[in-house]
C-alpha positions as protocol buffer text, in pm:
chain_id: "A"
residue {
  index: 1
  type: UNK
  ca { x: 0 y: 0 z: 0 }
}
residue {
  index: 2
  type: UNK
  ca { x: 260 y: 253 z: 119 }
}
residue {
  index: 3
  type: UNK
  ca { x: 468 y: 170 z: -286 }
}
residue {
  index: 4
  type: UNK
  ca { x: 101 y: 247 z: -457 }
}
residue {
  index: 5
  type: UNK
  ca { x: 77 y: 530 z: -251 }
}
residue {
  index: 6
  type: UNK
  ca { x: 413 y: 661 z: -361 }
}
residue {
  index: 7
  type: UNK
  ca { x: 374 y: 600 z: -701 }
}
residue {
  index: 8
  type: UNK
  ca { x: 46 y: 763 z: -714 }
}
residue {
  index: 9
  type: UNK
  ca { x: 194 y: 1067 z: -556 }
}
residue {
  index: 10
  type: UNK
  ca { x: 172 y: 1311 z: -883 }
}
residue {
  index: 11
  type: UNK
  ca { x: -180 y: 1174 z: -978 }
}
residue {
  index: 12
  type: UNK
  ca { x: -279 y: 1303 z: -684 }
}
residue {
  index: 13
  type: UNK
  ca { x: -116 y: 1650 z: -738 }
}
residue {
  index: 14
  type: UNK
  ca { x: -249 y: 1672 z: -1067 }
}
residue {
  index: 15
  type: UNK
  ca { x: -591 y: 1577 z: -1074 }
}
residue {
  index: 16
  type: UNK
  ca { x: -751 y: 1796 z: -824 }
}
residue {
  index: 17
  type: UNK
  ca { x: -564 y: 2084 z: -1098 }
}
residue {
  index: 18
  type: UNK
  ca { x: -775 y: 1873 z: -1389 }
}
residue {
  index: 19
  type: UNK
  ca { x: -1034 y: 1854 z: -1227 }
}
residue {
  index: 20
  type: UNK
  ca { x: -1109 y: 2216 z: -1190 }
}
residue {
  index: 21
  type: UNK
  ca { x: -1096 y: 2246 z: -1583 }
}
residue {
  index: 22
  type: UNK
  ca { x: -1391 y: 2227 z: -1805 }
}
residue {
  index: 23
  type: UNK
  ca { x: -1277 y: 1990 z: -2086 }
}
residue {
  index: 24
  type: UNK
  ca { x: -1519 y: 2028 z: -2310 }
}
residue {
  index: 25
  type: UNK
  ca { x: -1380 y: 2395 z: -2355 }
}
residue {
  index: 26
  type: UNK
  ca { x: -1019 y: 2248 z: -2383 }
}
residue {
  index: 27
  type: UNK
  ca { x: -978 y: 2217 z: -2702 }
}
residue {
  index: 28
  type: UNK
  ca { x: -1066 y: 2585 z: -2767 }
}
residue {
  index: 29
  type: UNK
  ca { x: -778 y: 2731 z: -2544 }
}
residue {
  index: 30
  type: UNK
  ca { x: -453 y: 2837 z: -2722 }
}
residue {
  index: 31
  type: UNK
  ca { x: -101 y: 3010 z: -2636 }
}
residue {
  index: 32
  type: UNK
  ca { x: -330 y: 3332 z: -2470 }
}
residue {
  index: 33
  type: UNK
  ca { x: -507 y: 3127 z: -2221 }
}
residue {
  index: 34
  type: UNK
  ca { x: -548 y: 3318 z: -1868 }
}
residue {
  index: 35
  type: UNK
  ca { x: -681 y: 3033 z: -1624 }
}
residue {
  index: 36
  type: UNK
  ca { x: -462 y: 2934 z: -1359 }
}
residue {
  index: 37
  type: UNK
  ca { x: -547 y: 2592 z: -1315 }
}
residue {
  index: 38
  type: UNK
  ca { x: -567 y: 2528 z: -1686 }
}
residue {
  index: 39
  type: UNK
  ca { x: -183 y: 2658 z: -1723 }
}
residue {
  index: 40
  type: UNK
  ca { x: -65 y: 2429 z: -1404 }
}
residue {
  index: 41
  type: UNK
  ca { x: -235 y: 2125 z: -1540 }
}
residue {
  index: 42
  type: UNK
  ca { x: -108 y: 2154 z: -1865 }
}
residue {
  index: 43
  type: UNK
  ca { x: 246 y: 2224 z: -1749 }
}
residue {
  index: 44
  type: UNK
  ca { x: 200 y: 1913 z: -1527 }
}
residue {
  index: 45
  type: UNK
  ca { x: 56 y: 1672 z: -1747 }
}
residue {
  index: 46
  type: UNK
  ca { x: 366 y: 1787 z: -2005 }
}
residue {
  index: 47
  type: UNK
  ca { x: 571 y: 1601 z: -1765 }
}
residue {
  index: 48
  type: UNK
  ca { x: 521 y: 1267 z: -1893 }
}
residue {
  index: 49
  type: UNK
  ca { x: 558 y: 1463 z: -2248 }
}
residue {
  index: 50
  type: UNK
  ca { x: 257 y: 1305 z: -2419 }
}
residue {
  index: 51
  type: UNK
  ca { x: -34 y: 1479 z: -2543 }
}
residue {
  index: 52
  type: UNK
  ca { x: -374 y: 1413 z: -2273 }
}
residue {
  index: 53
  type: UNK
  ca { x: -666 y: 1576 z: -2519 }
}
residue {
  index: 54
  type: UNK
  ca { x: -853 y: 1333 z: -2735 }
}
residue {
  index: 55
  type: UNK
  ca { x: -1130 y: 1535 z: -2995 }
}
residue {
  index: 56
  type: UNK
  ca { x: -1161 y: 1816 z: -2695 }
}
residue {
  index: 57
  type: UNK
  ca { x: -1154 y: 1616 z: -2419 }
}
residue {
  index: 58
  type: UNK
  ca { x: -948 y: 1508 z: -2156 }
}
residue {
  index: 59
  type: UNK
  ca { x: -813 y: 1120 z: -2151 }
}
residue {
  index: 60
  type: UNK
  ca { x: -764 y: 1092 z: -1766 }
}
residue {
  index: 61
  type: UNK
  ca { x: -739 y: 721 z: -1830 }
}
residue {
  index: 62
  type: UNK
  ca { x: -438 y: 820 z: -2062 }
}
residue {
  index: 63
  type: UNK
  ca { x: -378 y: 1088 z: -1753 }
}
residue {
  index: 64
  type: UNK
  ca { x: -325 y: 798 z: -1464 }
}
residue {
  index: 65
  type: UNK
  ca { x: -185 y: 554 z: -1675 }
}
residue {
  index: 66
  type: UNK
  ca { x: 141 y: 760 z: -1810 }
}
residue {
  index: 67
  type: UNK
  ca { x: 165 y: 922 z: -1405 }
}
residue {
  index: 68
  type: UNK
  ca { x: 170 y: 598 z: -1329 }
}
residue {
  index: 69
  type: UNK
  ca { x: 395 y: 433 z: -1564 }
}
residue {
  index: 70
  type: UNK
  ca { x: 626 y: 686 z: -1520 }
}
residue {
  index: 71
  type: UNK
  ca { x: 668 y: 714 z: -1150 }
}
residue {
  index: 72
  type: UNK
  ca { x: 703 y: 311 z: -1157 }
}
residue {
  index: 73
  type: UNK
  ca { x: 1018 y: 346 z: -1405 }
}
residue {
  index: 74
  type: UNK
  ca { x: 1099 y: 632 z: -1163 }
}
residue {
  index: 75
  type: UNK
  ca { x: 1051 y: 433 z: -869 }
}
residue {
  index: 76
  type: UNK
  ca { x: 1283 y: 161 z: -989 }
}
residue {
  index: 77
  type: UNK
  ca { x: 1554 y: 342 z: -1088 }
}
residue {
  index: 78
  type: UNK
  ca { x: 1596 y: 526 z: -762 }
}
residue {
  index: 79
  type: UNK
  ca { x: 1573 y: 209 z: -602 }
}
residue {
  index: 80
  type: UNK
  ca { x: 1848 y: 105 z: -839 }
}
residue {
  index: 81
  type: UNK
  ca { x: 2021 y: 423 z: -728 }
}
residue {
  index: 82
  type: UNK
  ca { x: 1996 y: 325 z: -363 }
}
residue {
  index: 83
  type: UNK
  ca { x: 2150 y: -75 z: -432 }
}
residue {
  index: 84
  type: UNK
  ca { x: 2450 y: 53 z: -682 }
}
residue {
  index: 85
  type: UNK
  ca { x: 2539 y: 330 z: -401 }
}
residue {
  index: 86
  type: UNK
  ca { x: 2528 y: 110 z: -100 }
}
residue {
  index: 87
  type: UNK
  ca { x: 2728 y: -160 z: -300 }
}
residue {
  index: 88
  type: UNK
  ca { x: 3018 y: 89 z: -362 }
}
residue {
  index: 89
  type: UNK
  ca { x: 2990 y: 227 z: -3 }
}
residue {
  index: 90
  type: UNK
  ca { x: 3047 y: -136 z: 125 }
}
residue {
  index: 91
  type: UNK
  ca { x: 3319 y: -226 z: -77 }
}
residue {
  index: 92
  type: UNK
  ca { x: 3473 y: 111 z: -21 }
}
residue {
  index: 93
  type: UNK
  ca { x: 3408 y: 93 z: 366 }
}
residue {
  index: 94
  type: UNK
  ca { x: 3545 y: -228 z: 386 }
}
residue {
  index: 95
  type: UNK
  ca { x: 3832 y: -152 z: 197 }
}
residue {
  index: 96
  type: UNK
  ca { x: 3903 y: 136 z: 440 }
}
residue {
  index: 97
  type: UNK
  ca { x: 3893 y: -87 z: 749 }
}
residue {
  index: 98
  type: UNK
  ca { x: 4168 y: -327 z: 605 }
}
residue {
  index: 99
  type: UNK
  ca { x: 4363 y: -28 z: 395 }
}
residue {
  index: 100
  type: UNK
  ca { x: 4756 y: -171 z: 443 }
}
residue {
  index: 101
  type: UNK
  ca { x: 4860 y: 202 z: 539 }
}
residue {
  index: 102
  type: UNK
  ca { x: 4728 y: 550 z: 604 }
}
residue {
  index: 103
  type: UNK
  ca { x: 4746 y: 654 z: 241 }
}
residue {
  index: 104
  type: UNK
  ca { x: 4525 y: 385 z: 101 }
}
residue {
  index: 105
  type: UNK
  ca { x: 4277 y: 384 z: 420 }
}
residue {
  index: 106
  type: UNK
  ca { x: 4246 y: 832 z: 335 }
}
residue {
  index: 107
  type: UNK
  ca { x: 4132 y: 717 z: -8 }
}
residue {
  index: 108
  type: UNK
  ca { x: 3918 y: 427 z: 66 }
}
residue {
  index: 109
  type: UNK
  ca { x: 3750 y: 671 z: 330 }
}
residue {
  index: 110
  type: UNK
  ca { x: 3702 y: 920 z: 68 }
}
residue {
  index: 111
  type: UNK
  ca { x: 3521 y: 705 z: -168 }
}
residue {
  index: 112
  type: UNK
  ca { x: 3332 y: 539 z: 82 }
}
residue {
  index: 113
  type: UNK
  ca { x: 3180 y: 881 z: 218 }
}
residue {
  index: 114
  type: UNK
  ca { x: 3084 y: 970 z: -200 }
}
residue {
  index: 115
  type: UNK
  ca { x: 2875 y: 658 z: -204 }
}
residue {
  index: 116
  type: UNK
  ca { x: 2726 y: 659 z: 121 }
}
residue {
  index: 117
  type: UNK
  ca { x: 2597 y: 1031 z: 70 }
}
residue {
  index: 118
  type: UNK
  ca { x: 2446 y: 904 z: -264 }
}
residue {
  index: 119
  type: UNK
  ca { x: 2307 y: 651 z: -126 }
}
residue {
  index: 120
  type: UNK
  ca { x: 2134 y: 801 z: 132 }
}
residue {
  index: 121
  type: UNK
  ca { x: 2044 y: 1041 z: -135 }
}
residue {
  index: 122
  type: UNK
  ca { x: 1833 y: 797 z: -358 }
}
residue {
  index: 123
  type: UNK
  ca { x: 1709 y: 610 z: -62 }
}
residue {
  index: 124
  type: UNK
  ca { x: 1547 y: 979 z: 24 }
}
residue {
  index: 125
  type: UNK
  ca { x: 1395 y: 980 z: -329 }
}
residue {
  index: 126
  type: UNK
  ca { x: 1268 y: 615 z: -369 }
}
residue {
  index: 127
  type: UNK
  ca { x: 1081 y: 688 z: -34 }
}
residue {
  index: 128
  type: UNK
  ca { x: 880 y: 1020 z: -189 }
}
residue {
  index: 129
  type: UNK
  ca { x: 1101 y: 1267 z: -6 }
}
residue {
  index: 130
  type: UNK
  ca { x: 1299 y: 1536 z: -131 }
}
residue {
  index: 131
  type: UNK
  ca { x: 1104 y: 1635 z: -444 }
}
residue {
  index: 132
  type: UNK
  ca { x: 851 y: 1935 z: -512 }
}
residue {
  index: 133
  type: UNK
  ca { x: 636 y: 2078 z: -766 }
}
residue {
  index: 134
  type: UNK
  ca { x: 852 y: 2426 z: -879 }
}
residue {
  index: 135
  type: UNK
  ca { x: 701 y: 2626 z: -1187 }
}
residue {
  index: 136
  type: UNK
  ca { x: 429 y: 2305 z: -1244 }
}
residue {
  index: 137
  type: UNK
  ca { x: 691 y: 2023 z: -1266 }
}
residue {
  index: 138
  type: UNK
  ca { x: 861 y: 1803 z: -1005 }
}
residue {
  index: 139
  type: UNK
  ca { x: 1194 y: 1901 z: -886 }
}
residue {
  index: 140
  type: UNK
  ca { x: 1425 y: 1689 z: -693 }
}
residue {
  index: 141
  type: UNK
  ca { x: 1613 y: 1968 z: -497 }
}
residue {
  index: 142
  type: UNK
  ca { x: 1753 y: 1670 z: -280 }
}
residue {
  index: 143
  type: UNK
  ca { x: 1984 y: 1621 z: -578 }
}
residue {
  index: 144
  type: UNK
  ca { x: 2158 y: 1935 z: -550 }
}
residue {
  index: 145
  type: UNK
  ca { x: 2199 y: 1865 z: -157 }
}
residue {
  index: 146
  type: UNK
  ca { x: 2382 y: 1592 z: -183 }
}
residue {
  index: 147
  type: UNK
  ca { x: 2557 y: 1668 z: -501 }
}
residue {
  index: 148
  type: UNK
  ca { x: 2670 y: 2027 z: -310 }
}
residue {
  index: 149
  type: UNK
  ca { x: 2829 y: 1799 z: -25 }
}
residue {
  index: 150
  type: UNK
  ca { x: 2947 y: 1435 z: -233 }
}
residue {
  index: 151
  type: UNK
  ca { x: 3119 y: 1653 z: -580 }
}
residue {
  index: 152
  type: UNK
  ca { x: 3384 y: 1825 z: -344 }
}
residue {
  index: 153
  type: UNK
  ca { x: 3495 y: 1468 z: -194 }
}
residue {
  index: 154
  type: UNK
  ca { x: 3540 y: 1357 z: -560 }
}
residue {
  index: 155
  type: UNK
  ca { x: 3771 y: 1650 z: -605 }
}
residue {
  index: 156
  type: UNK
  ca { x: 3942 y: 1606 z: -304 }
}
residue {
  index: 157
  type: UNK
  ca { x: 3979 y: 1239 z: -405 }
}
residue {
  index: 158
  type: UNK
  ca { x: 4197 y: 1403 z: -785 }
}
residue {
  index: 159
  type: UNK
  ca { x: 4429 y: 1661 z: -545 }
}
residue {
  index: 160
  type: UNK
  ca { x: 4519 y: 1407 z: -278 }
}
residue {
  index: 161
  type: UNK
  ca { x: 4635 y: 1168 z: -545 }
}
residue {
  index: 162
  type: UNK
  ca { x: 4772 y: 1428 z: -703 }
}
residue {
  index: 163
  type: UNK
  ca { x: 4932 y: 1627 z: -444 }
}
residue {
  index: 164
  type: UNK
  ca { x: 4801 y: 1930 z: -549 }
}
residue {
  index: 165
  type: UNK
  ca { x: 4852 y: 2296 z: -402 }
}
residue {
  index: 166
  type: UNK
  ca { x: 4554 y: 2461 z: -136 }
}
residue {
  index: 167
  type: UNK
  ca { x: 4524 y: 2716 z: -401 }
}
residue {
  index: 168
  type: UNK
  ca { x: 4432 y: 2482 z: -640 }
}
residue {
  index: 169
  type: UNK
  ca { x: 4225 y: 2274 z: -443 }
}
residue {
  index: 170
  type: UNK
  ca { x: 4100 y: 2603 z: -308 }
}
residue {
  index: 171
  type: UNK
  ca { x: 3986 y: 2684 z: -676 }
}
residue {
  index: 172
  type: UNK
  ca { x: 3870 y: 2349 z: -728 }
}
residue {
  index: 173
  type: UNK
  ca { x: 3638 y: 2350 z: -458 }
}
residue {
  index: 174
  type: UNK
  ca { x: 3482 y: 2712 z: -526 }
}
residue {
  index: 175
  type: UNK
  ca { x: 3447 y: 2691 z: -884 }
}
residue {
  index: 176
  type: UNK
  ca { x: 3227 y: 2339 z: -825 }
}
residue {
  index: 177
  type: UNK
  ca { x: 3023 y: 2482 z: -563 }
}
residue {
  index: 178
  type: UNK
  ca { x: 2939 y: 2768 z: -769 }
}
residue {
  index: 179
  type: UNK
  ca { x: 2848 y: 2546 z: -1045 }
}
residue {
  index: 180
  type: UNK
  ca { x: 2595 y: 2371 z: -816 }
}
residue {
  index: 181
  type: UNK
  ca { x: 2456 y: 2661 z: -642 }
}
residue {
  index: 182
  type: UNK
  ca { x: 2358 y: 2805 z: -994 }
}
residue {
  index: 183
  type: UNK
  ca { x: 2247 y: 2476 z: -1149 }
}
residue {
  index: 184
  type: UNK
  ca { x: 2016 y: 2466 z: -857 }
}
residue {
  index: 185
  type: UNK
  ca { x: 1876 y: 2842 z: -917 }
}
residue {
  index: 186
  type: UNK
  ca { x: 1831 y: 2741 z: -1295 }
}
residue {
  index: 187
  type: UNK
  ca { x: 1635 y: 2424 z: -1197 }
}
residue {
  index: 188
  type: UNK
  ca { x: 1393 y: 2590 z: -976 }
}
residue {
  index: 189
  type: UNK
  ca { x: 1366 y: 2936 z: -1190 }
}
residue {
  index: 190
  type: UNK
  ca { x: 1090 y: 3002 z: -1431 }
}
residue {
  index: 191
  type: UNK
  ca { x: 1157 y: 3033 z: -1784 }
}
residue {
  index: 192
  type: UNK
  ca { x: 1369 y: 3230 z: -1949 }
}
residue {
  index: 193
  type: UNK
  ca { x: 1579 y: 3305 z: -1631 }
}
residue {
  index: 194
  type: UNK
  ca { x: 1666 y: 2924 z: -1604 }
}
residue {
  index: 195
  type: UNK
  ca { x: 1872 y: 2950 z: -1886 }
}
residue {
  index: 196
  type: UNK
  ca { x: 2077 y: 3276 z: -1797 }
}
residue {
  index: 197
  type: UNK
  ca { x: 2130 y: 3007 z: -1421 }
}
residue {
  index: 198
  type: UNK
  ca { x: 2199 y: 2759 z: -1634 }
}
residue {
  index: 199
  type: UNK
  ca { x: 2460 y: 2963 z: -1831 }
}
residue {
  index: 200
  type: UNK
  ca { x: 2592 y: 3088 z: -1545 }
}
residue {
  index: 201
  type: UNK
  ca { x: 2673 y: 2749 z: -1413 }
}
residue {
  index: 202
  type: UNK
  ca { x: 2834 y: 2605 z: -1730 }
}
residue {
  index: 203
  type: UNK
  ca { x: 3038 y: 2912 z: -1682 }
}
residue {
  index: 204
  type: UNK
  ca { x: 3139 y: 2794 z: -1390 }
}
residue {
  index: 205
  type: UNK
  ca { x: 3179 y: 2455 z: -1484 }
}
residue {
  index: 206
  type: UNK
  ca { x: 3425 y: 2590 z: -1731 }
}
residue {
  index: 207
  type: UNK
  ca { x: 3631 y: 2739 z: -1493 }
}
residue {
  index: 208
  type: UNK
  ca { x: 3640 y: 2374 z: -1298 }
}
residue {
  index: 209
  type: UNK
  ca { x: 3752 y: 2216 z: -1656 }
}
residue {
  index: 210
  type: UNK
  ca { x: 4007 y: 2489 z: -1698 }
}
residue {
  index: 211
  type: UNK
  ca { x: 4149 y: 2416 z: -1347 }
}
residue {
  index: 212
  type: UNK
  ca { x: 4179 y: 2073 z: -1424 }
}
residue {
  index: 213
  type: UNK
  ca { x: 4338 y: 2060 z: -1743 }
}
residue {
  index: 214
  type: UNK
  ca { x: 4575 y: 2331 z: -1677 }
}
residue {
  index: 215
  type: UNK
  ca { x: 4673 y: 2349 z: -1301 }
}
residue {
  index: 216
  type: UNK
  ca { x: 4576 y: 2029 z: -1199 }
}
residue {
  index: 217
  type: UNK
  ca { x: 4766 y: 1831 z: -1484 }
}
residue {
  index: 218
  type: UNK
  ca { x: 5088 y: 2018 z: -1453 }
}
residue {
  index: 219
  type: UNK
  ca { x: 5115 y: 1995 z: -1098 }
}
residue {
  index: 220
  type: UNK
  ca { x: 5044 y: 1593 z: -1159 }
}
residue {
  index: 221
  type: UNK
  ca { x: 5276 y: 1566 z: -1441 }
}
residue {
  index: 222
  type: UNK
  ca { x: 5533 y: 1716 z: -1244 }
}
residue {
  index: 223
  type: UNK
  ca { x: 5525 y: 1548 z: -902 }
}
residue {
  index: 224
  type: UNK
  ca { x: 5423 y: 1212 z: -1069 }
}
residue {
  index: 225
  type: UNK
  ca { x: 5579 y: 1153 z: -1410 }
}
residue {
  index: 226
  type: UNK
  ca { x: 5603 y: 789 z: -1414 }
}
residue {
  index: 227
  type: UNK
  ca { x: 5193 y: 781 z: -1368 }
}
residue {
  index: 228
  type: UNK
  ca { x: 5115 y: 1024 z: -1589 }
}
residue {
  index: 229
  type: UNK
  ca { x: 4916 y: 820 z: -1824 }
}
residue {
  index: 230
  type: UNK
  ca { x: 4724 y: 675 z: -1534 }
}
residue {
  index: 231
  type: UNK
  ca { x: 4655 y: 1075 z: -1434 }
}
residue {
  index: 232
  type: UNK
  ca { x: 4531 y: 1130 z: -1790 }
}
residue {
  index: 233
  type: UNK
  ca { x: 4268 y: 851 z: -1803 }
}
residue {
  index: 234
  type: UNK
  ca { x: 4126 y: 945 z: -1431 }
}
residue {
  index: 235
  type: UNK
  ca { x: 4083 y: 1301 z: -1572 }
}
residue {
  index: 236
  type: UNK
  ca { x: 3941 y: 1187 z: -1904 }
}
residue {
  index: 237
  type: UNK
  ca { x: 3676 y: 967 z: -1736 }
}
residue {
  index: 238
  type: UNK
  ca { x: 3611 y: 1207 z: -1444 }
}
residue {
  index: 239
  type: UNK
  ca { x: 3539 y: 1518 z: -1700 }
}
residue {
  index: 240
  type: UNK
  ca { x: 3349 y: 1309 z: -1957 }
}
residue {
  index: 241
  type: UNK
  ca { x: 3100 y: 1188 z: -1708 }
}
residue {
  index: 242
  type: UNK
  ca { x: 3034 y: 1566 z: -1566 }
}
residue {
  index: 243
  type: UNK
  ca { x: 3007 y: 1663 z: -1890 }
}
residue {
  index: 244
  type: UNK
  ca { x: 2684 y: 1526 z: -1939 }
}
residue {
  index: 245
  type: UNK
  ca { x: 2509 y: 1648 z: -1659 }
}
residue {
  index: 246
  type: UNK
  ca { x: 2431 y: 1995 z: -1826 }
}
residue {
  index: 247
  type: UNK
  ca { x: 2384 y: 1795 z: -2119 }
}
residue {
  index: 248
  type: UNK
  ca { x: 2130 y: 1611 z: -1937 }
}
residue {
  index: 249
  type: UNK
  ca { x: 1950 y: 1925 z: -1775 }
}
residue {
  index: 250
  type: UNK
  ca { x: 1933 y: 2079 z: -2104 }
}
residue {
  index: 251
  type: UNK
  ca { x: 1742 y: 1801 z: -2213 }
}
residue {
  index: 252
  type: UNK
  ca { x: 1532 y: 1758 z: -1923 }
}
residue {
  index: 253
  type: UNK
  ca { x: 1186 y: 1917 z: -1783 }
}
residue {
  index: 254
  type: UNK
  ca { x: 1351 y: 2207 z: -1610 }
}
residue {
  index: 255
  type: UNK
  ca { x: 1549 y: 2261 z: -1977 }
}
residue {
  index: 256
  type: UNK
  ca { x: 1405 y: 2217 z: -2340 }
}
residue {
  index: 257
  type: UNK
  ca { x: 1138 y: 1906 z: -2210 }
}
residue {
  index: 258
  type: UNK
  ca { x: 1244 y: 1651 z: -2437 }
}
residue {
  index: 259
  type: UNK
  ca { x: 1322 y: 1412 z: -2172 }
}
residue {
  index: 260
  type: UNK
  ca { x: 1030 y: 1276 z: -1948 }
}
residue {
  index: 261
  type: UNK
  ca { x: 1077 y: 1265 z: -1553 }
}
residue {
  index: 262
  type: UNK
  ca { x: 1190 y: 831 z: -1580 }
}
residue {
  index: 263
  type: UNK
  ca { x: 1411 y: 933 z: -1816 }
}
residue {
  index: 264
  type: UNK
  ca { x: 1622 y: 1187 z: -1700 }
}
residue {
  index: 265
  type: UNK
  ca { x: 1617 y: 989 z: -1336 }
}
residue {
  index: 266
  type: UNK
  ca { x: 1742 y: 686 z: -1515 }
}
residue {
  index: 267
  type: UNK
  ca { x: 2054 y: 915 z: -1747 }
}
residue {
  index: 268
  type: UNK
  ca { x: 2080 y: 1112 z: -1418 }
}
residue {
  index: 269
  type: UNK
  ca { x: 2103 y: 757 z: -1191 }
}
residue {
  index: 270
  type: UNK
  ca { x: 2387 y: 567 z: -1458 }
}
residue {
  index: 271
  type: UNK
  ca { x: 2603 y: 915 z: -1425 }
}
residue {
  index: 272
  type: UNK
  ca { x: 2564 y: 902 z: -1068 }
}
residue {
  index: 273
  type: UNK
  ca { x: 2680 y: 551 z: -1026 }
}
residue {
  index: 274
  type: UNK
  ca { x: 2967 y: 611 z: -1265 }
}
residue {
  index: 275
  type: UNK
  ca { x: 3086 y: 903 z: -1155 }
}
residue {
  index: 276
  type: UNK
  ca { x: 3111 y: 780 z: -798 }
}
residue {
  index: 277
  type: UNK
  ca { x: 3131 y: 408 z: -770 }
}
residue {
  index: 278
  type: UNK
  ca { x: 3297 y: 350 z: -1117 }
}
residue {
  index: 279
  type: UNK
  ca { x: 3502 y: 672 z: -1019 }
}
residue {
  index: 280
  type: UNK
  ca { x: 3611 y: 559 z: -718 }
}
residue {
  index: 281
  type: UNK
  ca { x: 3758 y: 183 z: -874 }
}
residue {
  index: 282
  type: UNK
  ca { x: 3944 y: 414 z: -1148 }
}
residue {
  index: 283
  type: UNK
  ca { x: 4114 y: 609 z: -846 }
}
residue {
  index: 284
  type: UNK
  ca { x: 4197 y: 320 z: -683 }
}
residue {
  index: 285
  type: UNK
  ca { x: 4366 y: 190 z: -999 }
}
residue {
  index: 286
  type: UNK
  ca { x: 4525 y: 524 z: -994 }
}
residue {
  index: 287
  type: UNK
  ca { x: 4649 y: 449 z: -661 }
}
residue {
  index: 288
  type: UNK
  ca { x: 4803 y: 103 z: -730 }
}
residue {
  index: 289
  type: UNK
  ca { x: 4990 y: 267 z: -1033 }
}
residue {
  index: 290
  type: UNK
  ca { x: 5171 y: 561 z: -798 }
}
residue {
  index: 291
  type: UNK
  ca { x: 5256 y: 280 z: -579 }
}
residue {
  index: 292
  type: UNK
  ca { x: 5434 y: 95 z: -828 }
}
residue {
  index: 293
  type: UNK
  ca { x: 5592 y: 370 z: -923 }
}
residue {
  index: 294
  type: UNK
  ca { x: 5750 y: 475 z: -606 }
}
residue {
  index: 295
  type: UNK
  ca { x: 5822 y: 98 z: -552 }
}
residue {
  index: 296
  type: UNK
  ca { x: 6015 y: 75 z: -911 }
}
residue {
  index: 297
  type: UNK
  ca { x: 6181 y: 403 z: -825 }
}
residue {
  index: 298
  type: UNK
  ca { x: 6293 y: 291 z: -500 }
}
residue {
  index: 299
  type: UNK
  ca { x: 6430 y: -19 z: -653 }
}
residue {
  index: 300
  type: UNK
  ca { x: 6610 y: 197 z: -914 }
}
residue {
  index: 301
  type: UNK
  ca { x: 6781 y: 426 z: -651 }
}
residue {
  index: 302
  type: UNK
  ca { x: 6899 y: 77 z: -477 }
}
residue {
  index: 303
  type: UNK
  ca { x: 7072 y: -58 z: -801 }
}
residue {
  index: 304
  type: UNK
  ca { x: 7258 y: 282 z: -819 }
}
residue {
  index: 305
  type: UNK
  ca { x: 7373 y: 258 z: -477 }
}
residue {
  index: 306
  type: UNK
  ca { x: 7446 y: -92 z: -498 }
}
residue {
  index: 307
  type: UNK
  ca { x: 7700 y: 28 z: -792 }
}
């Protein structure tokens, strides 16, 4: 009962809207329509991005059925959210408790605190929590909460591999927060000022790129050139995935609408769980290669000696 309840949760926000409509007049309203309840309905049932009005009329049939449907696909994929997160969060956790020194036990922790944010994130979501209807769609602001507190721990994971300066990290950490902050202002703005947030972030954004392809990679390349090709393919992977998160806002409700809710949770849900759990493996590898590194130049330094 409590799951049907859940899932029914925007049928129940919409149809007291519908119901206050006279749909035998529907059909007649264009662009210039006035009514207040006609606008939110219509903005709401654009969620699921079908079309609702069959010769005048409203299909609420249609109506529950694509709510449903959706918030099931929804539903699932949070849920799948919730698994994939915990999973890394154990291994990582684990890994922390038998880490062989401090250096691998600091990283371990680190990854371990990205997925168990996330997951408490999703598990917030697949219970009904943590979303709201902004501007006549659902918004889950939750996102942004934990993204605002797990993105900085992914950064911190890249400059404590990679040695990097405070200012840098300093940099790091502002320019990413800024990013968020904004994405967050464009997601629950109206339109046309979510696009000037949502250009404002990518600015931002930019400036994290920059700071990572400039600062970031000569500081690496200098302090570890043995690994730099393992540096290169964390960076690669870590700015590829980010990447399409505007992408994916763009496309989504609070963008251009030509993504439905399920699908933007279930783009939104694989980034997650590759940006953090697949992440965290990659650093990990990263890890193992610096090691080997220092071992072989160790070994080196002993041959000269030896000589």
């Amino acid at each position: 009962m409590m799951v049907l309840c859940n899932i029914a949760f925007p049928y129940s926000q919409i149809m007291p809207t519908v119901q206050k409509i006279d749909t035998s007049q529907l059909a007649q309203y264009g662009s210039n329509v006035v009514d207040e309840h006609l606008n939110q309905a219509k903005q709401m049932l654009a969620v699921a991005g079908n079309s609702y009005i069959t010769n005048g009329s409203l299909n609420r049939w249609k109506v529950t059925w694509q709510v449903i449907s959706y918030k099931i696909m929804t539903f699932l994929w949070q849920w799948l959210g919730v698994f994939g997160m915990s999973f890394g969060a154990l291994v990582f956790g684990i890994g922390a408790h038998n880490a062989k020194n401090q250096r691998w036990q600091i990283l371990y922790t680190l990854n371990f605190f990205v997925c168990a944010i996330a997951a408490g994130l999703y598990l917030i979501m697949a219970l009904g929590q943590g979303v709201d209807f902004i501007n006549g769609r659902p918004i889950f602001w939750v996102r942004y909460v934990s993204w605002f507190i797990s993105t900085p721990l992914l950064l911190l994971i890249l400059t404590y591999l990679g040695k990097t300066s405070i200012t840098t990290t300093a940099s790091l950490l502002g320019a990413n927060a800024y990013t968020i902050a904004a994405g967050f202002v464009a997601t629950i703005s109206p339109y046309p000022v979510n696009y000037i947030w949502y250009i404002v972030s990518c600015a931002a954004y930019c400036a994290t790129v920059y700071l990572l392809l400039h600062q970031y990679r000569r500081q690496v390349e200098r302090t570890f050139p043995r690994v730099v090709p393992a540096f290169h393919k964390l960076l690669k992977v870590h700015l590829t995935i980010w990447t399409f998160y505007p992408i994916i806002w763009l496309l989504s409700p609070a963008g251009l609408n030509f993504l439905n809710i399920s699908v933007e949770t279930m783009f939104v849900t694989l980034l997650d769980m590759a940006s953090k759990v697949g992440f965290g493996f990659l650093s990990l590898q990263t890890m193992s290669a610096i090691e080997k590194a220092r071992q072989q130049a160790k070994t080196a330094s002993s041959l000269v000696v030896f000589r």
